[in-house]
C-alpha positions as CSV (number, residue, x, y, z in Angstrom):
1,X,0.0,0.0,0.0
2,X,1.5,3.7,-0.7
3,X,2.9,5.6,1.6
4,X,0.1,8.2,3.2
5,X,3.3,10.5,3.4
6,X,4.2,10.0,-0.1
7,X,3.2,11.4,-3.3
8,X,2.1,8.8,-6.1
9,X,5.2,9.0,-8.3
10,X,6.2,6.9,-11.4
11,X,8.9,4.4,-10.3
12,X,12.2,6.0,-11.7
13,X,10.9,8.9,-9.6
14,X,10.5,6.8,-6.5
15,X,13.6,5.7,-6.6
16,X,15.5,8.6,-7.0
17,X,13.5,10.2,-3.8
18,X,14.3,6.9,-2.2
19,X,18.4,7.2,-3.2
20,X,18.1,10.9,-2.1
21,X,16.4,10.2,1.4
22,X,19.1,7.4,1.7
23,X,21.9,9.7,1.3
24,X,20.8,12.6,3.6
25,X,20.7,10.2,6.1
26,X,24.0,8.7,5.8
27,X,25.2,12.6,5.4
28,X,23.9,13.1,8.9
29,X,25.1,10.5,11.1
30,X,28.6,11.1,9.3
31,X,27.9,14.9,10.6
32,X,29.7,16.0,13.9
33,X,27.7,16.1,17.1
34,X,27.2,19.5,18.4
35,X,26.2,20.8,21.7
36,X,27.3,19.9,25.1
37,X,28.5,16.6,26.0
38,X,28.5,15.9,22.4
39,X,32.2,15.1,22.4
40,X,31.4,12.5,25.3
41,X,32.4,15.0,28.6
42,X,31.9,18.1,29.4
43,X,34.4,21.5,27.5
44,X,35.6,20.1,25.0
45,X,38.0,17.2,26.7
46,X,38.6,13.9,24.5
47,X,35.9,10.9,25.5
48,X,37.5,7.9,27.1
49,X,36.6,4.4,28.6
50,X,37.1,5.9,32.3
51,X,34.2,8.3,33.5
52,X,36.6,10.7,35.9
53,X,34.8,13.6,37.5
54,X,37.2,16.0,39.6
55,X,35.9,18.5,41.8
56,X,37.9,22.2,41.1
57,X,39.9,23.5,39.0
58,X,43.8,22.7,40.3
59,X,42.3,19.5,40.7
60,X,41.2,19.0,37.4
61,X,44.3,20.4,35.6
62,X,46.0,18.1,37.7
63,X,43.6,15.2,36.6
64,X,43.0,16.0,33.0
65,X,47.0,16.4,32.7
66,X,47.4,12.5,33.7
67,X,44.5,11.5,31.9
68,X,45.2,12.9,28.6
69,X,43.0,10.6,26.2
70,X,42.5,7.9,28.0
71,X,39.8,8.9,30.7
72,X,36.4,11.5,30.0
73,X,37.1,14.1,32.9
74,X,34.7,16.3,33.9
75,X,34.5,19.2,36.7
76,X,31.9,18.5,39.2
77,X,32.5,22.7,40.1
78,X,32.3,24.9,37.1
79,X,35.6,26.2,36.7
80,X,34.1,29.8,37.2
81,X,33.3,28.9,41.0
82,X,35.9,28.0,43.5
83,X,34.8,25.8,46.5
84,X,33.4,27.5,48.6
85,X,30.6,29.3,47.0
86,X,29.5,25.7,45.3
87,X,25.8,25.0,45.8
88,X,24.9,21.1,44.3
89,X,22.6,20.8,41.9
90,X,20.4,17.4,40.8
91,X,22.8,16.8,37.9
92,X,25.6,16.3,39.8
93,X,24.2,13.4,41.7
94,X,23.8,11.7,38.1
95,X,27.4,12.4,37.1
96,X,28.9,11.0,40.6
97,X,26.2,7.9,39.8
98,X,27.7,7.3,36.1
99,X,31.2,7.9,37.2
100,X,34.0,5.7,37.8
101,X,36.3,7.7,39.8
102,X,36.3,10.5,41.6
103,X,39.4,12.9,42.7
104,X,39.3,15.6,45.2
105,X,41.8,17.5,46.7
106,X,41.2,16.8,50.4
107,X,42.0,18.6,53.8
108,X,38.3,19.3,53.6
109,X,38.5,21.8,51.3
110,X,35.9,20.3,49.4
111,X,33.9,19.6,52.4
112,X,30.2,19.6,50.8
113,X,31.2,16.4,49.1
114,X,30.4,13.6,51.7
115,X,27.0,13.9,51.5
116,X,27.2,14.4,48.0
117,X,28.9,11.0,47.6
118,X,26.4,9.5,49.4
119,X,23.3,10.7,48.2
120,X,24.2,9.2,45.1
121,X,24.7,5.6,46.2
122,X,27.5,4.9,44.3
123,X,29.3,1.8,45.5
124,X,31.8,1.5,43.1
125,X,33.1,4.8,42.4
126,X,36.7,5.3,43.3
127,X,37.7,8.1,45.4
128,X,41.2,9.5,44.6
129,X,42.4,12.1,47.2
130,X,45.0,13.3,46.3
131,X,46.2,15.3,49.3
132,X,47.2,11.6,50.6
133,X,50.3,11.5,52.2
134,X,51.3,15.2,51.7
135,X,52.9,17.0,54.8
136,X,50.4,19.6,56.0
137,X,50.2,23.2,57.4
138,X,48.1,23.9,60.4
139,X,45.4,26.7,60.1
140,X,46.4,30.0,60.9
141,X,43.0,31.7,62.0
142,X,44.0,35.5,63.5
143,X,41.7,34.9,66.7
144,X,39.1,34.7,63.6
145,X,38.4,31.4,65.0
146,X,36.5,28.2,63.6
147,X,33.2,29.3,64.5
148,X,33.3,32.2,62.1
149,X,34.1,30.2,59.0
150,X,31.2,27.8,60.0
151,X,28.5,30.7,59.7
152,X,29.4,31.0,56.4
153,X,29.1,27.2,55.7
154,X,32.9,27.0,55.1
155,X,35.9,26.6,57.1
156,X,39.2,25.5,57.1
157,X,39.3,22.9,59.8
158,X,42.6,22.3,61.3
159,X,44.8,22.1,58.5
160,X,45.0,24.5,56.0
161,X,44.0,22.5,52.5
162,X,45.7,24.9,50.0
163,X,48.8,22.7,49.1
164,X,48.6,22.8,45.1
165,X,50.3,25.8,45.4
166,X,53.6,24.2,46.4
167,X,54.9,22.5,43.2
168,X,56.3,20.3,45.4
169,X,53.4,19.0,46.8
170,X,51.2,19.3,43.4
171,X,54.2,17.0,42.1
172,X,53.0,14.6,45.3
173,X,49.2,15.4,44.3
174,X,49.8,14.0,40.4
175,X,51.6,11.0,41.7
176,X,49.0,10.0,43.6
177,X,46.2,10.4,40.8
178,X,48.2,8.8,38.5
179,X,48.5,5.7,40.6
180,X,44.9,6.1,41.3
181,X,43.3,6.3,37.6
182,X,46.4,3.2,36.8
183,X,44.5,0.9,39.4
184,X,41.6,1.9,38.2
185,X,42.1,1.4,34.8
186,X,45.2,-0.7,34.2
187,X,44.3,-0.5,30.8
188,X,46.0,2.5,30.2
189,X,48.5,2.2,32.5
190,X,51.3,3.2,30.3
191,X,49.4,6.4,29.0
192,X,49.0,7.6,33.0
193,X,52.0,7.3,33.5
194,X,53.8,8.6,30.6
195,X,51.4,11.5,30.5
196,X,52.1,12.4,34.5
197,X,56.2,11.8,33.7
198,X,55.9,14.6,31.4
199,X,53.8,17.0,33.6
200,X,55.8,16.1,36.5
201,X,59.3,17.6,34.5
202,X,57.3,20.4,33.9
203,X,56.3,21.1,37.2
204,X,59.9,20.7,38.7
205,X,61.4,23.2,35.9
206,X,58.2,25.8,37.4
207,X,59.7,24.7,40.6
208,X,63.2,25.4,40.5
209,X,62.4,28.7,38.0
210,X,60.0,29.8,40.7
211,X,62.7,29.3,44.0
212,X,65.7,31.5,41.3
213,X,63.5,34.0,41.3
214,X,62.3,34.9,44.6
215,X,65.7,33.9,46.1
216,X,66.4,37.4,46.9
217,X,63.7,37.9,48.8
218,X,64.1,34.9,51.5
219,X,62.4,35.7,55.0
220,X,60.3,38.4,52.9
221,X,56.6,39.0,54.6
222,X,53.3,39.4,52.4
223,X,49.6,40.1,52.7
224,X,47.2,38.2,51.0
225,X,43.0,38.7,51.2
226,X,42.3,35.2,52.2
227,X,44.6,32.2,53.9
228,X,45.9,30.4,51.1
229,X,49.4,30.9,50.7
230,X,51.6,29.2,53.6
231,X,52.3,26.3,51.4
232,X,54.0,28.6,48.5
233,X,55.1,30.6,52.0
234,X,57.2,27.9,53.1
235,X,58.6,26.5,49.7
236,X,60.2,29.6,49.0
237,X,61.3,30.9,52.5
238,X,58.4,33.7,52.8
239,X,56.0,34.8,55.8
240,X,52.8,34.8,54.1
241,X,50.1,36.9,56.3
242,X,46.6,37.3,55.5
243,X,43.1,39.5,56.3
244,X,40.6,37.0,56.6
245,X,40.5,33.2,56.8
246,X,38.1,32.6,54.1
247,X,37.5,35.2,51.3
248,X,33.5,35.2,52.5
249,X,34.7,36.3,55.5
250,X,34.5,40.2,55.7
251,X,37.5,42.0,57.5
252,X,37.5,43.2,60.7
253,X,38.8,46.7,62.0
254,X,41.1,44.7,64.0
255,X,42.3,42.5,60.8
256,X,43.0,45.9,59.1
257,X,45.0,47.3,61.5
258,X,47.1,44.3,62.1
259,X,47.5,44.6,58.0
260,X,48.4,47.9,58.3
261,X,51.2,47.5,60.8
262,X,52.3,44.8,59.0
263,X,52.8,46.8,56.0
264,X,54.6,49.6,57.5
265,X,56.6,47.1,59.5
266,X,58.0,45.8,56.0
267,X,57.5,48.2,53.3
268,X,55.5,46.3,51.7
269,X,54.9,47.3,48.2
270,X,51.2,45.8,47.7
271,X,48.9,43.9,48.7
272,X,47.7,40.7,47.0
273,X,43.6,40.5,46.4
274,X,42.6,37.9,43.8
275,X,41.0,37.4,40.6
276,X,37.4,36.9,42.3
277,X,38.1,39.2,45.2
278,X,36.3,42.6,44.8
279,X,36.7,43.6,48.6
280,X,36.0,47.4,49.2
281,X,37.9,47.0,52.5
282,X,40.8,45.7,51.2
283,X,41.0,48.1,47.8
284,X,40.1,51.0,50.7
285,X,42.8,49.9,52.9
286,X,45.6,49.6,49.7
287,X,44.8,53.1,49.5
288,X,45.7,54.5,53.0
289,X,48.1,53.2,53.1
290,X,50.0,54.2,49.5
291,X,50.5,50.8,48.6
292,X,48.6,49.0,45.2
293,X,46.9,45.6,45.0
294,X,48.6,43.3,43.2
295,X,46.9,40.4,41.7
296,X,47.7,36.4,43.3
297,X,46.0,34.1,41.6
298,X,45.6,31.1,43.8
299,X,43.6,28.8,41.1
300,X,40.8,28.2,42.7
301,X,38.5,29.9,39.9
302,X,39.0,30.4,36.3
303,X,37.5,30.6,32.8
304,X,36.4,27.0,30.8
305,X,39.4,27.7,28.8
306,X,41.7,27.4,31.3
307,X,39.9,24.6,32.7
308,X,40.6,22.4,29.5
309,X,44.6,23.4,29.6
310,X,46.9,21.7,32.1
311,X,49.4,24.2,31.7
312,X,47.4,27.1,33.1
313,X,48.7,26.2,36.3
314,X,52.1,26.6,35.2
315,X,51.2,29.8,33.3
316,X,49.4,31.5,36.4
317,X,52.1,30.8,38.8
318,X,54.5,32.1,37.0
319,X,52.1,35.4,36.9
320,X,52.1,35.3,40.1
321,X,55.5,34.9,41.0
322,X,55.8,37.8,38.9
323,X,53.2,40.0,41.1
324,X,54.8,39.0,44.2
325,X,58.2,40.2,43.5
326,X,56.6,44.0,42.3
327,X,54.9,43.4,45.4
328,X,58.3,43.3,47.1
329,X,59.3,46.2,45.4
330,X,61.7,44.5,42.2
């Protein structure tokens, strides 16, 4: 019976129509996919066997660096928020169900995930954390104390959870999640570690470039907004001092007059905000006391670009080493 969708056609007319629909179809399943997740994960990254999601953005440099092409990783954070101002949504229970693995930095920095993990009732996802084993750095609050960070849902506990800022310890950080995605997936055992050989070199050279330049400025004291700096403090033989323990944390006359004393006490040059950090206190306080605000990038935020490149870590730090010594007056 003819088609109702069909006009009646002689048959050398039929066929051609039927040849022509035949080839338009072919055309489009040869035709890329567009949109997201079309590539198989999420900006852009090369699809894989392995399902890794990673939680921010050091994290996921780290990650995607190892993983090169043979894992999908995808950022459970959007690389334009950092940590602490991440608020769950429904889809990211359905990426921790689908995935394999999971990597986190650790030292509770990330300290919204529990739950998350078990709300979705994953029992064989991997958890890769790859603070394991790296020497730590007690919190410095300023009489801030604990209680504080909790009001604003965030805190650094104990131990201050900023250590990707030490190459050092980011070195000890891609070791780790390479041995993690190997077990894992032995599969591609060779390509995880071949791929975290070559970012390890890289992160050494940023390393020893890093401790050239600031050598003349050993025992050397700056201000940042927000605590996350006594790891690069103490690889370079700084005093890092900061304003507030958390950047949600507003300052307090008494944190900007110990900043100001601080300042004169070491002719400081600037102070360091941050990328995100927009604080009318802090800009206010730059002011009054002649100094400019310098920009340290500490990598907890950034664009999807930089998200999908494993050397912005090595390109910001450099900027920031670069900021710091102005800072110090170079």
């Amino acid at each position: 019976m003819p088609s109702p969708f069909l006009p009646r056609l002689g048959g050398a007319s039929r066929r051609l129509l039927v040849a022509v629909s035949a080839l338009g179809l072919l055309l489009a399943s040869c035709a890329p996919a567009t949109g997201p997740g079309a590539d198989g994960g999420q900006n852009g990254e090369a699809s894989g066997d392995l399902k890794v999601v990673t939680t921010f953005l050091p994290i996921t440099l780290f990650t995607r660096a190892v993983a090169g092409d043979c894992a999908e990783v995808s950022a459970l954070i959007p690389p334009s928020t950092g940590p602490h101002d991440f608020q769950s949504r429904p889809g990211d229970l359905v990426a921790l169900r689908q995935a394999q693995v999971l990597v986190k930095n650790g030292l509770e920095m990330e300290d919204f995930l529990d739950k998350l993990v078990e709300s979705a009732e994953n029992a064989e996802l991997v958890v890769i954390d790859s603070s394991r084993g790296v020497a730590t750095i007690e919190s410095d609050d300023h009489g801030h104390g604990h209680d504080h960070g909790h009001s604003h849902g965030h805190s650094h506990g104990a131990v201050n959870p900023h250590i990707w800022l030490d190459p050092q310890r980011a070195v000890q950080q891609v070791e780790t999640i390479r041995d993690g995605l190997v077990e894992a997936d032995p599969s591609c055992a060779d390509g995880y570690r071949r791929n975290a050989e070559a970012y390890i070199a890289e992160l050494r050279d940023l390393d020893a470039s890093i401790a050239t330049e600031l050598a003349p400025f050993s025992g050397k004291t700056f201000v940042a907004f927000h605590d996350f700096a006594p790891y690069f403090a103490e690889r370079y033989n700084l005093q890092a001092e900061f304003v507030v323990d958390v950047p949600e944390i507003n300052p307090t006359p008494a944190d900007l007059a110990r900043v100001s004393e601080i300042v004169e006490r070491t002719d400081l040059r600037a102070l360091l905000s941050e990328p995100q950090e927009g604080n009318r206190s802090f800009n206010a306080l730059a002011r009054d006391l002649g100094v400019r605000v310098s920009i340290f990038d500490p990598l907890e935020t950034g664009s999807e670009e930089d998200a999908r490149d494993p050397s912005t870590y090595l390109r910001v730090m450099r900027s920031n080493v670069q900021e710091l010594r102005q800072a110090f007056g170079a």
